[in-house]
C-alpha positions in Angstrom: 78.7 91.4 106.1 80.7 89.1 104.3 79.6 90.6 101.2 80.4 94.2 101.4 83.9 92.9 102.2 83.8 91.3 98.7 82.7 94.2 96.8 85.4 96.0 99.1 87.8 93.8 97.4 86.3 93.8 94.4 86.4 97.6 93.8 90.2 97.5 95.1 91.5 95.1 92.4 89.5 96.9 89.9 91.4 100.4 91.1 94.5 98.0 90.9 94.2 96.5 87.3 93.1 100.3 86.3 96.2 101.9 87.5 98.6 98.7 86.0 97.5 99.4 82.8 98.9 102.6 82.3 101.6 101.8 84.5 104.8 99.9 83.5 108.3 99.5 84.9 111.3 99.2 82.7 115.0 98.9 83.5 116.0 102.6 83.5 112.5 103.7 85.5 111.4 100.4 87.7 107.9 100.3 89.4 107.8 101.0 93.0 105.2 98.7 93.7 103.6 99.2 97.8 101.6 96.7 100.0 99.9 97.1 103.0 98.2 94.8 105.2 96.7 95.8 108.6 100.6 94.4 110.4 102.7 95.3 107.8 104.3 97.1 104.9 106.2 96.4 102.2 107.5 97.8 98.9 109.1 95.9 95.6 111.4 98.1 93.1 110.0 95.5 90.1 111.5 95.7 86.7 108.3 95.0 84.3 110.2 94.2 80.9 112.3 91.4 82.4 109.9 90.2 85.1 112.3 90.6 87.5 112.2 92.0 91.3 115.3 94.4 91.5 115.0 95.2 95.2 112.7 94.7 98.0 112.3 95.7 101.6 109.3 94.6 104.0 108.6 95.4 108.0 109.1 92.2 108.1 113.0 91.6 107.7 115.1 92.0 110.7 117.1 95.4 110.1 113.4 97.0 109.5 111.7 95.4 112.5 114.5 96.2 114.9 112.8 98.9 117.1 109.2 98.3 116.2 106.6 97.4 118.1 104.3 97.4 115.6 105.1 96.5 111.2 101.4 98.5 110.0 101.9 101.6 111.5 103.6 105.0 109.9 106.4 105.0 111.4 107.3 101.4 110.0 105.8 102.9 106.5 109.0 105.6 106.7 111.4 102.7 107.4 110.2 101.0 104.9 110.2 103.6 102.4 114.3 104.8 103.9 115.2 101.1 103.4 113.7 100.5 99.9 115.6 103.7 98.8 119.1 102.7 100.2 118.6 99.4 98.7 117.4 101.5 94.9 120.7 103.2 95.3 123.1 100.1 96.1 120.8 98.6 92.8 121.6 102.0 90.4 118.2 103.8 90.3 117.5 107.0 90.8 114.1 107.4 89.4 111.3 104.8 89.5 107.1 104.7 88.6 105.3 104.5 92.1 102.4 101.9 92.1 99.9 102.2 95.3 98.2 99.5 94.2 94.9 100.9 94.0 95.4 102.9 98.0 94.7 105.8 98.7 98.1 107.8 98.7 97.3 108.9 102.2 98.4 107.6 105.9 100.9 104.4 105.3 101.4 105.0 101.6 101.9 108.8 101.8 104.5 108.2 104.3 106.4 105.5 102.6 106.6 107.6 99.3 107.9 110.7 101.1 110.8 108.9 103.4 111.8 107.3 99.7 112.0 110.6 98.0 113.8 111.7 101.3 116.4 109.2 100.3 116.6 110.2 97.1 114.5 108.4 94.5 112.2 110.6 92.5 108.9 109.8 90.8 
């Protein structure tokens, strides 16, 4: 058992590293990099040129987790995904680079990316 679980893995970074090569965040366009665990969510608007983090928002932090019950869910995923495009705004971005990080862009991930685009970033 425990070794499907590291092919799992190892077929996830793979996806990962495949999808990071092509894509790259730079100051005008940042990536919108999304993580998900099995309890939680959270989303980075990373700037790739400088190596800095511009933004980020996690089910996790207190104004997200107010009403929740549960962080790994969709509807934290569209809290998440409001918060992290309030936060691109008060930064100056508009338009970012979205990075699944080798997901699916299905359940959690799908529904983080259309509550940001409902705030107003576009990618």
């Amino acid at each position: 058992m425990a070794d499907k679980n590291k092919e799992k893995q190892i077929r996830l970074e793979r996806r990962k590293y495949g999808i990071r090569s092509v894509l790259f965040g730079t100051p005008e366009r940042p990536r919108l990099s999304v993580f998900r665990s099995d309890k939680h969510i959270s989303a980075q608007l990373i700037d790739d040129h400088a190596g800095k983090t511009l933004a980020a928002v996690s089910s996790t932090i207190a104004e997200v987790r107010g009403t929740l019950k549960n962080g790994g869910n969709i509807a934290a995923a569209k809290l998440v995904g409001k918060a992290i495009a309030e936060r691109a705004k008060s930064v100056g971005v508009t338009k970012v680079a979205f990075d699944r990080n080798g997901r699916k862009y299905h359940g959690r991930i799908k529904a983080l990316a259309d509550a940001a685009r409902e705030g107003g970033l576009q990618f």
